[in-house]
C-alpha positions in Angstrom: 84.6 200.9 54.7 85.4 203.3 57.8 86.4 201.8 61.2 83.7 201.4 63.7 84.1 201.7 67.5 81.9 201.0 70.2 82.5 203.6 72.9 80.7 204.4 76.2 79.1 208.1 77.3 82.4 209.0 79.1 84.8 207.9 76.2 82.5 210.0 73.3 82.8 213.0 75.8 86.7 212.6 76.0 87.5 211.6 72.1 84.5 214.6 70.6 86.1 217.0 73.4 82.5 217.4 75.1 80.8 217.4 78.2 79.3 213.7 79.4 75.4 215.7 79.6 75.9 216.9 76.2 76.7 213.1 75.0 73.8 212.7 76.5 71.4 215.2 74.7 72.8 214.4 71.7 71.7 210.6 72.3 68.5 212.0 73.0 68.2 214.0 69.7 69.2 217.5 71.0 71.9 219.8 71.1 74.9 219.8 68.6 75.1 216.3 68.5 72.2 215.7 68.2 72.3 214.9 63.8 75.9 212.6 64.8 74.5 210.7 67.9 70.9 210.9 67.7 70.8 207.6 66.1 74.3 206.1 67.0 73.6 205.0 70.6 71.5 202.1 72.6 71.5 201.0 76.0 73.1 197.4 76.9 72.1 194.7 79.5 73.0 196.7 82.2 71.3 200.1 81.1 74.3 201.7 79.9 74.6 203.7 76.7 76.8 201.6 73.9 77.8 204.5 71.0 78.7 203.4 67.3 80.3 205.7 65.9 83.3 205.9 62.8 86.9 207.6 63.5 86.4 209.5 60.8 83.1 210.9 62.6 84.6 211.4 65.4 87.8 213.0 63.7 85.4 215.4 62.3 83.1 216.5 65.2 86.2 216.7 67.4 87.6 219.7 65.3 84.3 221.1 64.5 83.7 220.9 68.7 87.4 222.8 68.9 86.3 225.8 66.8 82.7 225.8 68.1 84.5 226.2 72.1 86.8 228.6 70.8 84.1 230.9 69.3 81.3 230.3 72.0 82.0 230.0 76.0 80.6 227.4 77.9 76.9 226.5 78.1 76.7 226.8 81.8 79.8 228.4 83.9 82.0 226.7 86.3 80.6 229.2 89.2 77.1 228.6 88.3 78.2 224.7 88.0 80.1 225.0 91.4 77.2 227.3 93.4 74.2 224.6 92.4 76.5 221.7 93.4 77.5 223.8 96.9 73.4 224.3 96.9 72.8 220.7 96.9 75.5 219.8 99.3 73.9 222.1 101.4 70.4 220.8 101.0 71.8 217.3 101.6 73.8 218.4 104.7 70.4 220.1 105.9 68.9 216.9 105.5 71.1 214.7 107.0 71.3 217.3 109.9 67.5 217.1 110.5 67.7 213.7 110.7 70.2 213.2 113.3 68.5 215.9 115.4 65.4 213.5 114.9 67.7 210.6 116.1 69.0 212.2 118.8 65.5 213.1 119.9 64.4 210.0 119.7 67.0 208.4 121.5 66.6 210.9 124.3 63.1 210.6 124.7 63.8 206.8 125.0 66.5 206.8 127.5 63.8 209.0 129.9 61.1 206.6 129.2 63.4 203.7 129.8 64.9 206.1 133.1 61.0 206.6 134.5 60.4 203.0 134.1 63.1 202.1 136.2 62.3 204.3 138.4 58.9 203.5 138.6 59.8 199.6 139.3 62.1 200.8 142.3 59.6 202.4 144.0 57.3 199.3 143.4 60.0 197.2 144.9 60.6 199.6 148.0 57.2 199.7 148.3 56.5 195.7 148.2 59.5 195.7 150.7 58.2 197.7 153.4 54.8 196.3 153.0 56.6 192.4 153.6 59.2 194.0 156.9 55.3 195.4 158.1 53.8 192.0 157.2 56.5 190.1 159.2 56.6 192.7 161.7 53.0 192.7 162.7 53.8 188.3 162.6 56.6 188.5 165.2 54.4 190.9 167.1 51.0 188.1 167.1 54.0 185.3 167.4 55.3 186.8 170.5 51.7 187.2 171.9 50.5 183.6 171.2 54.0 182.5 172.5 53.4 184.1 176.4 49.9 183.7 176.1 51.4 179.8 175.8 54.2 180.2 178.4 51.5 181.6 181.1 48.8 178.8 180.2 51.7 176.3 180.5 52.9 177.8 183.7 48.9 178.0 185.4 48.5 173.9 184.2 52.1 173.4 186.1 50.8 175.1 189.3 47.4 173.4 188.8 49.5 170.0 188.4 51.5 171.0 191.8 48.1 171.7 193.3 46.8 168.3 192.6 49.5 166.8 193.2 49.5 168.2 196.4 45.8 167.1 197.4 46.3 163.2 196.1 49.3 163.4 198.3 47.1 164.4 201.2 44.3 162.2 200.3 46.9 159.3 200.2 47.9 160.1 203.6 44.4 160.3 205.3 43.5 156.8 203.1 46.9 155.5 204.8 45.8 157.0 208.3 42.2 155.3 208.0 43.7 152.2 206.4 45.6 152.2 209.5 42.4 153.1 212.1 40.4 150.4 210.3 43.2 147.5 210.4 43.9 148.5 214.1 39.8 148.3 214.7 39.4 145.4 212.7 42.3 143.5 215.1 40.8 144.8 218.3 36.9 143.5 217.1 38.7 140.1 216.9 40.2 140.6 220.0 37.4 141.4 221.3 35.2 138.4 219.7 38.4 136.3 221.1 37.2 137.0 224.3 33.3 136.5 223.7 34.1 132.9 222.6 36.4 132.2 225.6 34.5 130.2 228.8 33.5 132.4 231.6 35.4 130.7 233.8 38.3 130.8 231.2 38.3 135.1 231.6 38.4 134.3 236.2 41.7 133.0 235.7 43.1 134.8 232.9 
């Protein structure tokens, strides 16, 4: 009985002398391989393609490969391989390219918004400022105003005080002088009732 070997999609390409995509075909039932590997290959756990396949089949398709590449060139040339994958480097740089302008966009468009919002919340700020140095401006101003309004009021009650203080001191006098006019008449009524109670002959001699 031959020798079987489980190989993967990379290994069949190496030891057959093939490309990897025409491996692949062949698992697929098309192409040249397509009679040796249509029924040789399944897929494991993981999704990758197991091939079965003898040394003697491989032997085989491995020269018959050699002379087929000899007589035919290559199913798809190196320039035509080389210009699609430049294409899609390009495509992809293109890509990526649109998106960083996007980003860069965006981020600029941000840092304004963020900018005007500052901005805006300065001007709020100056403007609650003044409006708090014109609030305590126009206080000190009505302060100031009560304050002499106070200082003269206090100063009028002071002169009105010395004014009073003024008349009780003259009304305490003129009580004081009368005080002094009614004690000095009271003491010359009692003289003189002294004298109305003495005899009559009492006032001849004195």
């Amino acid at each position: 009985m031959a020798e079987r070997v489980n190989i993967t999609v990379l290994e069949a390409a190496e030891r057959l002398g093939v490309s990897d995509d025409t491996i692949r075909r062949g698992l697929e039932g098309k192409g040249p391989l397509r009679d040796l590997l249509r029924d040789a290959g399944h897929k494991d756990n993981t999704g990758r393609w197991v091939i079965g396949l003898t040394l003697e089949a491989i032997e085989r398709n491995r020269s018959l490969n050699r002379r087929h590449r000899q007589l035919t060139p290559l199913e798809t040339p190196l320039a035509a391989l080389a210009e699609a994958d430049a294409a899609s480097l390009q495509k992809l740089a293109d890509t990526l390219q649109t998106m960083a302008d996007a980003a860069a966009a965006a981020h600029t468009a941000e840092i304004q918004r963020l900018a005007e919002a500052h901005a805006a919340e300065l001007a709020r700020m100056q403007e609650e400022i003044t409006r708090v140095r014109e609030a305590a401006s126009d206080q000190e101003v009505r302060m100031r105003a009560d304050l002499t309004a106070a200082t003269a009021k206090a100063e009028t009650a002071q002169a009105e005080l010395a004014t009073e203080r003024t008349r009780a001191a003259v009304a305490t006098a003129e009580a004081n002088g009368l005080r002094e006019r009614a004690q000095k008449a009271e003491e010359r009524a009692g003289r003189l009732e002294a004298d109305a109670r003495r005899p009559w002959w009492r006032k001849l001699i004195g």
